[in-house]
C-alpha positions in Angstrom: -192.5 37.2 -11.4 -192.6 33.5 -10.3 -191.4 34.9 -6.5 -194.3 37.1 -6.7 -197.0 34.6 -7.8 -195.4 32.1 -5.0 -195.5 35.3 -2.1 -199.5 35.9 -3.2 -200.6 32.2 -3.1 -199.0 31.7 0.2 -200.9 34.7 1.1 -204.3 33.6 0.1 -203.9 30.9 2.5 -205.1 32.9 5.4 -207.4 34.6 3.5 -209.2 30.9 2.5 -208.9 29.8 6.4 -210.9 33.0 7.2 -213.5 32.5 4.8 -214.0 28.6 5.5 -214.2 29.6 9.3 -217.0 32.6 9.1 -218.3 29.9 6.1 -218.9 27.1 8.5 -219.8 29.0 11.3 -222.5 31.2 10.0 -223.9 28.2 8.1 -225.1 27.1 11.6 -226.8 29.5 12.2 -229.5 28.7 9.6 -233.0 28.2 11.3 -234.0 24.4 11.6 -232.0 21.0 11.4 -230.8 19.4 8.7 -231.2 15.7 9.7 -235.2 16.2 10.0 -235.5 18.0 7.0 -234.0 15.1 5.1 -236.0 12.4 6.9 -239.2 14.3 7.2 -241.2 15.8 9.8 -242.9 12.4 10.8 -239.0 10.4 11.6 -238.6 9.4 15.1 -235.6 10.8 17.8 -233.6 7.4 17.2 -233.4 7.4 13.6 -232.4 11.0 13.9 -229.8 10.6 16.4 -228.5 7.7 14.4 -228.5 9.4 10.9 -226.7 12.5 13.2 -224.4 10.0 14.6 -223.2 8.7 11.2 -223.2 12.4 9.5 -221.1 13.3 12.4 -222.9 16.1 13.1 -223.3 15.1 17.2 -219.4 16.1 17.3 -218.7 19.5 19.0 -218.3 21.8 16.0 -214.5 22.9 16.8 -214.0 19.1 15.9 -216.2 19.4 12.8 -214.7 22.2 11.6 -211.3 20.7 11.7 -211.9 17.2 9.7 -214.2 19.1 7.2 -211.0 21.4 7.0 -208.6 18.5 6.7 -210.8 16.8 4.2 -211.1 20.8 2.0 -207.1 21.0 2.2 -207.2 17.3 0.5 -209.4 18.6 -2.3 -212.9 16.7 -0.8 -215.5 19.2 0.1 -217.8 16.3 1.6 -220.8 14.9 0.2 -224.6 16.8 0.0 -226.7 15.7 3.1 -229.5 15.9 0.4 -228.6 13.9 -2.3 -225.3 12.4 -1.0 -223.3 13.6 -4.2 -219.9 14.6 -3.6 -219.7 18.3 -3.5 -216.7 19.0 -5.8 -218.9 16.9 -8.3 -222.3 19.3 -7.9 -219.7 22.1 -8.4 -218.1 20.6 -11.6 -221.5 20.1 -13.0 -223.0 23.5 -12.1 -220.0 25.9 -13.1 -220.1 25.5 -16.9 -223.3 27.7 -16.3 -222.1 30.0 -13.6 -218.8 30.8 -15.6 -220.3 31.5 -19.2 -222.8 33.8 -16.9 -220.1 35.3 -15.9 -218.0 35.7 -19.2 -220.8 37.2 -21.2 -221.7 39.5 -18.4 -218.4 41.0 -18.3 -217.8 41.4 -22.3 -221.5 42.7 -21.9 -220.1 45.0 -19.4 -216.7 45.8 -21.3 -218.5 46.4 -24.5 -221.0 48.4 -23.6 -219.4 50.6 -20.5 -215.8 51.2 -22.7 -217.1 52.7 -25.8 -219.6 54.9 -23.9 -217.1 56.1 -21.3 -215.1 57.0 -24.5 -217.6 59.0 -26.4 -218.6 61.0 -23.1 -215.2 61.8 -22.7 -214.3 63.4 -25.7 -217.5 65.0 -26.2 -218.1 66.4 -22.4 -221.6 68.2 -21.7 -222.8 66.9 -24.8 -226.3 65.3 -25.6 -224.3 61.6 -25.8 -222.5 62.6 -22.5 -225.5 63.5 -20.3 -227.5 60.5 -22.3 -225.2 57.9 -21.0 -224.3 59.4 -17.4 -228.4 58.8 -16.7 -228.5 55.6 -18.1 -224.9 54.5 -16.1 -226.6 56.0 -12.8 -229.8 54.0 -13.7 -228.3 50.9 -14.2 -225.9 51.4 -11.0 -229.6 52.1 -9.2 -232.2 49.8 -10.1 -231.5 46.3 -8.7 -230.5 43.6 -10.9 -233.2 41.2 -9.8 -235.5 44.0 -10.2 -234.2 44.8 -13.6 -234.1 41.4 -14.8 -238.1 40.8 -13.5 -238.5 43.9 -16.5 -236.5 42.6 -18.9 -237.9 39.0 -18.9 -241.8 41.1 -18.7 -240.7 43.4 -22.0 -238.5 40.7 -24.1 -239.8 37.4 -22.8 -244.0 37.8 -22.4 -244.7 41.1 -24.3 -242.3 41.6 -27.1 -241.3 37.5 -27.3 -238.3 38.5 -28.8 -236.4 35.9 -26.2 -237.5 33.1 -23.9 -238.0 34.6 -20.3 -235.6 31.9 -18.7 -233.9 28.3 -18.9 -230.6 27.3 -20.1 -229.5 24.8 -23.0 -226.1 23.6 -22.6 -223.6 25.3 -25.2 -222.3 22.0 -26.5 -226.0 20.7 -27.1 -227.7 24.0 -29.2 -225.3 26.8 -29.3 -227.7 29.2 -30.8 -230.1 28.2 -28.2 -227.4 28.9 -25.5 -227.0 32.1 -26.5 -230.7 33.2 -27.0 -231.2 31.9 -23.1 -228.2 33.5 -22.1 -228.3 37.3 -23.5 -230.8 38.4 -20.5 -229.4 37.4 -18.1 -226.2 38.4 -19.2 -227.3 42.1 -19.5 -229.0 41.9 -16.5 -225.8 40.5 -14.4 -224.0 43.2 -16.5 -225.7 46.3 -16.8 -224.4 48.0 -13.2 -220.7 46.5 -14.2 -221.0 48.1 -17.6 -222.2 51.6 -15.7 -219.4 51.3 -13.1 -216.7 51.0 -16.5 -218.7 53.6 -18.0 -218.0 56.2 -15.2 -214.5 55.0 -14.6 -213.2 55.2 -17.8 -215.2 58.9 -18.8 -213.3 60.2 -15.4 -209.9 58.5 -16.1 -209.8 59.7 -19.3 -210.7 62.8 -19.2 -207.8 62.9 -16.3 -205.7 62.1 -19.2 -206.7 64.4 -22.1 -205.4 67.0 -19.9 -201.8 65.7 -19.1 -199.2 67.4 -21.3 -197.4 65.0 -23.1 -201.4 64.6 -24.6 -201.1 68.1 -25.2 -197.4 67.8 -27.2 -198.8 64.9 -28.9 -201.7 67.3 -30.5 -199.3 70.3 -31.1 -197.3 67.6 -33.1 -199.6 67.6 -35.4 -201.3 64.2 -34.7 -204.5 63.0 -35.4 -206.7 62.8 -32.4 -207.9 59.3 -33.3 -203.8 58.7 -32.5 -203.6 60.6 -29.5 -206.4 58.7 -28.4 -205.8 55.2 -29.0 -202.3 55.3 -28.2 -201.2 57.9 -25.7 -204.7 58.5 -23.7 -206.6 55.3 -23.9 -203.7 53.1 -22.8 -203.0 54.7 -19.6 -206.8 55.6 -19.2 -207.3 51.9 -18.8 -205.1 51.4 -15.8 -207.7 52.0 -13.2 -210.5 50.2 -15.4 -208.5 47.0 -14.8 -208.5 47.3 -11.4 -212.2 47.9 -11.6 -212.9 45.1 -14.3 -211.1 42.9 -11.7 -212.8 43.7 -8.4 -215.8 43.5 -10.3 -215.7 39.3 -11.0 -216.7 39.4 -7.2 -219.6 40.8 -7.7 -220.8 39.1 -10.6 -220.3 36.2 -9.1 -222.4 37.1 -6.0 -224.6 38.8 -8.8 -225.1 35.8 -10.5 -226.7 33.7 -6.8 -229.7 35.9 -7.5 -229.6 36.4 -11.1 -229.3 32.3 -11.4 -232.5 31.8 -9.6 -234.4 34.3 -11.3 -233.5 33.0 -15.3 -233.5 29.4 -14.0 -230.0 28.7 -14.8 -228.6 25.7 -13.5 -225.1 27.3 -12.1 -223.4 27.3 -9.1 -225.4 30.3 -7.4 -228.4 28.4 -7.7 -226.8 25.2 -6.1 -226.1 27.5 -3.0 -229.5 28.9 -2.9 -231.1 25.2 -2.6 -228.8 24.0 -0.2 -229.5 26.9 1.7 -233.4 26.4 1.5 -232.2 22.4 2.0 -229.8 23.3 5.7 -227.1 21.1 3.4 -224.4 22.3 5.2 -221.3 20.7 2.4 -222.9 22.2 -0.2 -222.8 25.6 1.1 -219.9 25.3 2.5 -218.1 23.6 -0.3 -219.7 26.9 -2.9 -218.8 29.7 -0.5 -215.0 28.2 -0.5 -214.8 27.9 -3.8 -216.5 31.2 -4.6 -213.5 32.9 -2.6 -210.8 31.4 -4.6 -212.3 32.3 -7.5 -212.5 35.9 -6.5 -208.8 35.8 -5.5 -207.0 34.3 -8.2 -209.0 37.1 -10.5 -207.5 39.4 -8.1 -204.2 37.5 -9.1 -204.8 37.7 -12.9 -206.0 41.6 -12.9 -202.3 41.9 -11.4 -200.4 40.3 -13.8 -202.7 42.3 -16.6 -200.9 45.6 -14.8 -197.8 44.4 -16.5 -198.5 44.1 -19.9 -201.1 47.3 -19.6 -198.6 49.3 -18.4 -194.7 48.6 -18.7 -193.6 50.5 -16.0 -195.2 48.1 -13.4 -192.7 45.0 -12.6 -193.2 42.8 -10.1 -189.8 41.1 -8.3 
């Protein structure tokens, strides 16, 4: 096992150089120029070439590239061209918000998605099936922004059941945390919870027709025991692999879903640098974004093992 986590750390390596280059590159491509917007439209020439000068950001960009990638490898992302904060610090501070987004998205998701997939599995073509299968196809069609505009219209303004948006730090007012947090969460969840839905109705349902299911019911078992431990195990093989691809997407989700609640996390740091040209900030997000989506490639893996025994990595 520990050759195997060595041989896929060493392999993210290239992954991350990719990322940082097509990270850097496109980044420059934004419209307009970052040294006027952060001394206004009325600076002169000199001050801007002098401010450009002591950015370095007069250097070729091959040369720019490569101390900004010396200086990643060493751990320092750079500072913000905005408000001269280290990057790695603006990270630290905004994630807290960006990960429990994240976490209550996906037990949302897992929550909501297993039990349903479940139920429409062992009752097929029934009223509960064909009840969930619309509502997983609606929540896999209707865009999360879009669905997170209704739910803050119906529970926030008309219903006032919960506050349409802002976040309270968890170790300030947890109950406050959590009222803030649930729509958002549902809304970053609800086309993960559709995906698992779907997955796990097919997978099992795959299952329930293998025959050692089938010897386990002549047996004489229960089918609450064929289900829980012969079906659902092995049904849930595949739903790993989609519960782990999926943390990519909710952390992309969460960029939009961020700005929409108000929650100070790490998506909305790259949305205003974005609208601000600060070129560490998004650089320094998009990096770290990418890790995080590969080492919960690199968890879901080592999850095979335990899910399933006959998986063994050497």
């Amino acid at each position: 096992m520990i050759a195997y986590l060595v041989r896929r750390l060493l392999s993210m390596i290239p992954v991350i150089l990719v990322v940082a280059i097509i990270a850097f590159s496109l980044v420059r491509l934004l419209p307009g120029d970052p040294v006027a917007a952060m001394l206004g439209e009325f600076s002169t020439l000199e001050k801007q070439d002098e401010l450009r000068r002591e950015l370095g950001l007069d250097k070729p960009v091959p040369v720019q590239f490569m101390e900004w990638a010396a200086r990643a490898a060493r751990g320092d992302l750079g500072r913000s061209l905005k408000t001269n904060q280290r990057v790695t610090e603006a990270i630290a501070q905004r994630f807290p918000a960006t990960l429990e987004l994240t976490i209550l998205a996906l037990l949302f998701a897992v929550f909501v998605g297993l039990p349903s997939g479940v139920i429409s599995a062992v009752h097929p073509n029934s009223r509960l099936d064909v009840t969930a299968s619309i509502v997983s196809v609606l929540g896999l069609a209707i865009p999360n922004f879009f669905l997170g505009i209704l739910l803050i219209l119906l529970f926030g303004l008309v219903l006032r059941w919960l506050p349409p948006s802002g976040y309270m730090p968890i170790d300030r007012d947890l109950f406050a945390n959590l009222r803030l947090m649930i729509l958002p969460s549902v809304t970053l969840g609800m086309a993960i919870a559709a995906t698992i839905m779907r997955q796990v109705r097919s997978s099992l349902l795959d299952v329930l027709r293998q025959e050692y299911v089938l010897t386990a019911r002549s047996k004489g078992l229960r089918d609450r025991v064929v289900l829980t431990r012969h079906a659902l195990r092995n049904a849930l093989i595949p739903v790993v692999t989609i519960v782990g691809l999926q943390v990519g997407r909710l952390f992309g989700g969460a960029v939009i879903i961020e700005s929409v609640f108000a929650v100070p996390g790490v998506g909305r740091l790259a949305v205003e640098a974005v609208n601000n040209r600060d070129y560490s900030v998004v650089q320094g997000v998009v990096l770290f974004m990418a890790m995080a989506v590969l080492l919960s490639s690199l968890v879901v893996d080592i999850i095979y093992s335990y899910v399933d025994p006959r998986i063994r990595y050497s």
